[in-house]
C-alpha positions in Angstrom: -16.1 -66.6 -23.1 -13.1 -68.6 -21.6 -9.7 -67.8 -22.6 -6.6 -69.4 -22.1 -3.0 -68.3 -23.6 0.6 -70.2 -23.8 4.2 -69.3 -25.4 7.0 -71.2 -26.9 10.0 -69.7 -26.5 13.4 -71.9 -27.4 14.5 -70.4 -23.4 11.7 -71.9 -21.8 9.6 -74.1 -23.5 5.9 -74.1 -23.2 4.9 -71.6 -20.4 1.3 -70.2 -19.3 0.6 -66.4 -20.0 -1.9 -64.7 -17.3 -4.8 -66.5 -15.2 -6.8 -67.7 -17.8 -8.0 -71.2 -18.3 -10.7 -73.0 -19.9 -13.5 -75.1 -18.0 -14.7 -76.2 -21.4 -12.7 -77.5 -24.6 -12.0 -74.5 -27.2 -14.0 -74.0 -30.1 -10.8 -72.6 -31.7 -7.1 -71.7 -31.1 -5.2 -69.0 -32.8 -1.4 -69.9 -33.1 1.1 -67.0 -34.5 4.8 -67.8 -34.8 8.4 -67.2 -36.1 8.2 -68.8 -39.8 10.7 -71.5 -38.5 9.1 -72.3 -35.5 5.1 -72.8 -36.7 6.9 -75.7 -39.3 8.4 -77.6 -36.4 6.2 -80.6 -35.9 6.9 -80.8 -32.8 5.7 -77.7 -31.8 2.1 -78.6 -33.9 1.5 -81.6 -32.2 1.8 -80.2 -29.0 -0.9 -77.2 -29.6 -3.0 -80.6 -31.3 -2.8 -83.0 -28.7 -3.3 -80.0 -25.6 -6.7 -79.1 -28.0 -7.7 -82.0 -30.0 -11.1 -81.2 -30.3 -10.7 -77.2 -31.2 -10.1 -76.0 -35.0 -6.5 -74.7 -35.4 -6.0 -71.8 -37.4 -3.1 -69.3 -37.1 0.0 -68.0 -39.2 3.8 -66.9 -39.5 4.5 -63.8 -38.6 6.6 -60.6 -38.2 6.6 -60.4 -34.6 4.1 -62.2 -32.3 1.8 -60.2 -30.2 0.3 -61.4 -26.4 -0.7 -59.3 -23.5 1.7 -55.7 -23.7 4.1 -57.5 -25.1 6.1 -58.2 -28.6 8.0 -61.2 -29.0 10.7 -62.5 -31.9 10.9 -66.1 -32.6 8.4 -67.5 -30.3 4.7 -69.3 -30.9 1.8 -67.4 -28.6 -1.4 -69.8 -28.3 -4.6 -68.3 -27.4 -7.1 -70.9 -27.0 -11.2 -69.8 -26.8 -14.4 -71.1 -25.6 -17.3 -69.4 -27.0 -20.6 -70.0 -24.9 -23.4 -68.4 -27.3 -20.7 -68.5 -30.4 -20.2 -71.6 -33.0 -17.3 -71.3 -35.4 -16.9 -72.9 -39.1 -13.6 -72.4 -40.4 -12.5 -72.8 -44.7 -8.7 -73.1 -45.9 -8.2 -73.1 -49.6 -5.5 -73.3 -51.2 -4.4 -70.1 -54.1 -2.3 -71.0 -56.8 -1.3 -67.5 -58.4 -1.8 -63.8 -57.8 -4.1 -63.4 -60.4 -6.1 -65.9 -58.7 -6.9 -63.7 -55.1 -10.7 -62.6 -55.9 -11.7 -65.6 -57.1 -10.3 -66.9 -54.2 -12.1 -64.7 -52.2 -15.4 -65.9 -53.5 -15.3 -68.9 -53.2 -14.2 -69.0 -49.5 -17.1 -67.1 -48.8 -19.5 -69.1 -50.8 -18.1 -72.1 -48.6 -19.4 -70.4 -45.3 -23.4 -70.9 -44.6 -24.4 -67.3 -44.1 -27.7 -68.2 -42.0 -26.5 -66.8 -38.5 -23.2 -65.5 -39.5 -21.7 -62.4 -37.7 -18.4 -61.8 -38.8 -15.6 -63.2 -40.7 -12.0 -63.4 -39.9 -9.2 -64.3 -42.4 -5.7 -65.0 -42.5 -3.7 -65.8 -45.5 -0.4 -66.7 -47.0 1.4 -63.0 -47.1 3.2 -63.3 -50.6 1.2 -65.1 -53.0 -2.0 -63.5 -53.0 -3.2 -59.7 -54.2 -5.0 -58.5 -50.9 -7.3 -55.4 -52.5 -8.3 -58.4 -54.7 -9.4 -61.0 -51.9 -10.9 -58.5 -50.5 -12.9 -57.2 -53.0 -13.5 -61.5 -53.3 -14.7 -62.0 -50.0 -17.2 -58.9 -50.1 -18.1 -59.8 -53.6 -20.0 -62.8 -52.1 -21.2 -62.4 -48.3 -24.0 -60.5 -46.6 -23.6 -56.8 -46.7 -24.3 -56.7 -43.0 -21.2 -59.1 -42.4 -18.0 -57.4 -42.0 -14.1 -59.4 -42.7 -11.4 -58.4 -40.6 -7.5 -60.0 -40.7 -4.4 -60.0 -42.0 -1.4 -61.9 -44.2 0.6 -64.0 -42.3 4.3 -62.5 -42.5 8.3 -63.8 -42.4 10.3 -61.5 -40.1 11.2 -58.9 -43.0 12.9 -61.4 -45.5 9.7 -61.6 -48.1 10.6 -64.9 -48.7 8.4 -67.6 -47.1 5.1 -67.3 -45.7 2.8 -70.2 -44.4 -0.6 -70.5 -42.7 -1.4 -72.9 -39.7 -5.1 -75.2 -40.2 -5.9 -78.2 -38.5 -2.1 -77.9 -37.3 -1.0 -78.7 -40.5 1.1 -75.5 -42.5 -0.1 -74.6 -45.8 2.2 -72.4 -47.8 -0.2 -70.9 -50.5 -4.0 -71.3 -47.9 -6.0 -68.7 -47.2 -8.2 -69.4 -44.2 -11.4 -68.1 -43.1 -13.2 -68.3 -39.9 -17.1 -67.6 -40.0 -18.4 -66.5 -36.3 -22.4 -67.6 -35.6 -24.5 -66.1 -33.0 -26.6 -63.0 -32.1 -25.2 -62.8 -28.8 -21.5 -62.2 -30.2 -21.0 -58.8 -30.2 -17.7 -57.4 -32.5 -15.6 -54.4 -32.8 -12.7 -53.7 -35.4 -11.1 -50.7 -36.2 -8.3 -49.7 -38.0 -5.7 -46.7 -38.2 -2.2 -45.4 -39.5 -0.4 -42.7 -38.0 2.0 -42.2 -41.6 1.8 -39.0 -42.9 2.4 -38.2 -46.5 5.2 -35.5 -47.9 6.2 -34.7 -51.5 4.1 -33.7 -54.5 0.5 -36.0 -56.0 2.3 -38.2 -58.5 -0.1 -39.9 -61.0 0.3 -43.7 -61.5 0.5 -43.4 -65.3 1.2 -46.9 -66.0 -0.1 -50.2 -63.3 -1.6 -53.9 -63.4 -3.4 -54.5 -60.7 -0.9 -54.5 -57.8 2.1 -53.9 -59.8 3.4 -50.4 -60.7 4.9 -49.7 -63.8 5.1 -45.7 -64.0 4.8 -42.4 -62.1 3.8 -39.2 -64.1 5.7 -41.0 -67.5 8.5 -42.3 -65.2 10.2 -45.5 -64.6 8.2 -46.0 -60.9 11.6 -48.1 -59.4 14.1 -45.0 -60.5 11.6 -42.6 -59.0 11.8 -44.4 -55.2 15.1 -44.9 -55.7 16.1 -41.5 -55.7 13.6 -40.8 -53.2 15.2 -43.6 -51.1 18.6 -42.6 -51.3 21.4 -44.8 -49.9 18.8 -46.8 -48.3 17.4 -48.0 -51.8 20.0 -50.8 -51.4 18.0 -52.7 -48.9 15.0 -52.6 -51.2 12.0 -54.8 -51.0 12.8 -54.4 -47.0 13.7 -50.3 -46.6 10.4 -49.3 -48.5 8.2 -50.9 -45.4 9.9 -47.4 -44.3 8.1 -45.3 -47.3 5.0 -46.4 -48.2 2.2 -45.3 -50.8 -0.7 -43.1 -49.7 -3.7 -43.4 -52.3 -6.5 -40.8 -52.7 -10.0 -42.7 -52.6 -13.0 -41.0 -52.2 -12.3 -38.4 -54.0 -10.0 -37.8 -51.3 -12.0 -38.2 -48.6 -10.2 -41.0 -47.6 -6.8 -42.9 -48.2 -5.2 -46.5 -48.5 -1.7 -47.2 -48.1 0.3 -49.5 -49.8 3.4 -51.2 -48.8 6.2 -52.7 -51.4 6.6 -56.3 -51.9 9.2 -57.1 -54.3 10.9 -54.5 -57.2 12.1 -56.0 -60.9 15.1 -54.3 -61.8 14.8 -55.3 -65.6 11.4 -53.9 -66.6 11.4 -51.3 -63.8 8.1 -51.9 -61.8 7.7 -52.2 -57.8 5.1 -55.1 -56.8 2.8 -53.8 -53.7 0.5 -56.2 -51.4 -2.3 -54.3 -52.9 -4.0 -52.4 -55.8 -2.6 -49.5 -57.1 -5.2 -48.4 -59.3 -4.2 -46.4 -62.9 -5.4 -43.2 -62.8 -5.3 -42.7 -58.8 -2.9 -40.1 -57.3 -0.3 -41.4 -54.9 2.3 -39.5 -52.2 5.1 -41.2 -50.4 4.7 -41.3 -46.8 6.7 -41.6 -43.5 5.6 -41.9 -40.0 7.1 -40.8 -36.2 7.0 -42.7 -33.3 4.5 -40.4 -31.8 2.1 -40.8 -34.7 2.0 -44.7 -35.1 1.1 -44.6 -31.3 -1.6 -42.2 -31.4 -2.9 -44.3 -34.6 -3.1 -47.3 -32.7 -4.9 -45.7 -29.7 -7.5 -44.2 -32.8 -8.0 -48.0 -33.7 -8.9 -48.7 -30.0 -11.1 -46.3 -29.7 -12.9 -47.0 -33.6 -13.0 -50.5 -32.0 -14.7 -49.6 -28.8 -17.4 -47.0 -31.3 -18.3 -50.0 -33.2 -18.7 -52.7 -30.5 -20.7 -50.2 -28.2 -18.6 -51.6 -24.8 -15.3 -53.0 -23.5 -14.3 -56.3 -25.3 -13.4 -59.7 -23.8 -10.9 -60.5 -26.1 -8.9 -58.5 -29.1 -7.0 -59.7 -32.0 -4.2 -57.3 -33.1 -2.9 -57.0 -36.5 0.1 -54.6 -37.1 2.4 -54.1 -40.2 5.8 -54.9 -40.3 6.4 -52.0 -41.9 5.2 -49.7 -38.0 7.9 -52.5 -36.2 11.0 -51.3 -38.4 9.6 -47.8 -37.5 9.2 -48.0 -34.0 12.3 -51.0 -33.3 12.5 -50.8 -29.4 9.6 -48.5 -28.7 7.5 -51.2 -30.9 5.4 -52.1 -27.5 4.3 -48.5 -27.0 1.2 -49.2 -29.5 0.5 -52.6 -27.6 0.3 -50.4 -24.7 -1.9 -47.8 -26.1 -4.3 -50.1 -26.8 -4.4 -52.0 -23.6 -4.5 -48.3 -22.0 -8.0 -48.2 -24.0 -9.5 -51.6 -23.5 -7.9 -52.5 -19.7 -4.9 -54.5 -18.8 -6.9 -57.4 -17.6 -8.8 -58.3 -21.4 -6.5 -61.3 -23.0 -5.2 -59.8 -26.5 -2.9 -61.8 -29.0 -2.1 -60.6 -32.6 1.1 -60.3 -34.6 2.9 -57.9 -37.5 2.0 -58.8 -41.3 2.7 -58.7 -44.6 -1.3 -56.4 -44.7 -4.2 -56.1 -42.8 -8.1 -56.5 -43.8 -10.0 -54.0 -42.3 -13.8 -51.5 -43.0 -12.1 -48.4 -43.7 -14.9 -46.5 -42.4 -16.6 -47.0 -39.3 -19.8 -48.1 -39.0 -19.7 -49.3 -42.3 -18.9 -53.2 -43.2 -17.6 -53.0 -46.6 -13.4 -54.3 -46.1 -10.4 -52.7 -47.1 -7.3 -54.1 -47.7 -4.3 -51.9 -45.7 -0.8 -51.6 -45.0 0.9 -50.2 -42.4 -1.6 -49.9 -39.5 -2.6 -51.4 -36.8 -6.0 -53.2 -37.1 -8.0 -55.2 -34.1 -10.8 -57.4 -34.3 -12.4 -57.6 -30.5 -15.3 -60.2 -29.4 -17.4 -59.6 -26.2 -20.6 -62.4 -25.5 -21.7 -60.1 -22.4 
């Protein structure tokens, strides 16, 4: 596997990130980017005409991710050359929410499933219902084929969210990118840090991913009192108090993270299911915790794969970056800590993340607020 990595930053231009370079053309290059800058056409046809034989896929974001680092307002490139690995990649276009498992389905009825290994997939972070796609995607591939990815973000403005194929930006695709192979090994793992305070509250009234009622009561009024004075800066401010959900009898739990609220009929709109029926808590997280989460996703990763990866994809929620503001590179660094500064990683923050919520087991998840990585080795 040969990997090679570039930024755009309006300071410099184009510059190189690390040794890296490719002695054969890339089978595919992953491009994440400030909303504004991954619609410059400029910008595209300089990532096509550097790779013009490699499949483009990639997304806007809430903060680009490349080495230790996190960036604002810049385009990271991470271009790959599989040896043992071929890659077929699918964009569709969704045209409603209601639309997001079908969606699901078919992109995975589009990929052959003789040889695959894994699928990755990013999509448009405000027009789809990711517990739905999910559910889509693993309605309809192999059992023994786990998804990993994320929504593609917009800084936190909730406003406009694109997805990069064939260099061209697609405001309502969904991409997925089917890995063949036997010699590609993956790891993924996924973690929070968030911990949940307050009393179980029973979603008494919900559609799908929208949220009418908590124990009989308007669901908006209720986080607004818990909210406070920051209730004004609502969709934005609830990144800061997500939803825990019991699964599993309470084995397990998802979180949820508010998209948009509708002040006349009272209901919050989350990226995600919120089953009716399920128990919820509000949650809130430390610096300390979303640090030690992302170090547990390193370490799931490295259980999974069996070994050290060559290369890691990180997907973080915005929701961890308004948390954490300067210390944001801390759970970079945990990660690299776990893996070794020298392996190439990229990522960037979302709108959600797609994930196994168990380990060892292949069935996806959609999440919020964690951090999620997706690592390939060929040794």
């Amino acid at each position: 596997m040969f990997i090679e990595q570039k930024i755009w930053d309006k300071q410099q231009g184009w510059h190189t990130v690390g040794n890296g370079k490719l002695d054969t053309p890339a089978q595919i290059v992953f491009v994440f980017g400030d909303i504004e800058l991954v619609q410059n056409t400029d910008i595209l046809s300089d990532i096509s005409k550097s790779y013009p034989d490699s499949q483009i896929v990639g997304c806007s974001t809430a903060g680009e991710i490349i080495e230790e680092t996190v960036l604002d307002q810049t385009v990271v490139v991470t271009a790959v050359s599989f040896e043992h690995t071929s890659i077929r990649t699918v964009c569709m276009d969704i045209e409603s929410m209601s639309d997001s498992m079908v969606m699901g389905e078919r992109l995975a009825q589009a990929l052959p499933v003789d040889g695959l290994s894994h699928v990755f997939v990013l999509s448009n972070g405000l027009n789809v219902n990711g517990s739905a796609l999910a559910r889509g995607l693993a309605n309809r591939l192999p059992r023994n084929v786990a998804v990993t990815g994320g929504l593609a973000g917009d800084r936190d403005n909730f406003k406009n969210t694109v997805v990069i194929f064939d260099a061209n930006v697609r405001s309502k695709g969904i991409i997925v990118v089917g890995f063949y192979g036997t010699k590609l090994k993956l790891g993924y793992g996924s973690m929070g840090g968030w911990s949940s305070f307050g009393i179980d509250r029973v979603v008494t009234r919900s559609e799908g991913n929208v949220l009418y009622e908590l124990d009989g009561q308007n669901a908006l009024d209720l986080y607004k009192m818990y909210l406070g004075d920051m209730a004004s800066g609502l969709p934005a401010t609830g990144l800061l108090f997500p939803l825990s959900i019991r699964i599993d009898n309470g084995k397990s739990h998802l979180v949820r993270t508010i998209m948009g609220i509708n002040e006349s009929d009272g209901s919050l709109t989350f990226a995600g299911d919120i089953p009716q029926g399920s128990y919820v808590r509000l949650m809130k997280a430390g610096l300390e915790q979303l640090v030690e989460g992302a170090s547990g996703a390193a370490n799931i990763c490295s259980q999974t794969m069996g070994m050290i990866p060559q290369f890691a994809i990180l997907i973080s929620c915005v929701g961890r970056k308004l948390v954490m503001k300067q210390r944001i590179e801390e759970e970079v660094e945990a990660i690299r800590e776990q893996f070794g500064e020298k392996i190439p990683v990229t990522g960037f923050y979302s709108y959600g993340e797609i994930c196994p919520a168990v380990v060892h087991q292949k069935q996806c998840e959609f999440h919020n607020q964690t951090m999620t990585i997706t690592a390939f080795s060929e040794k």
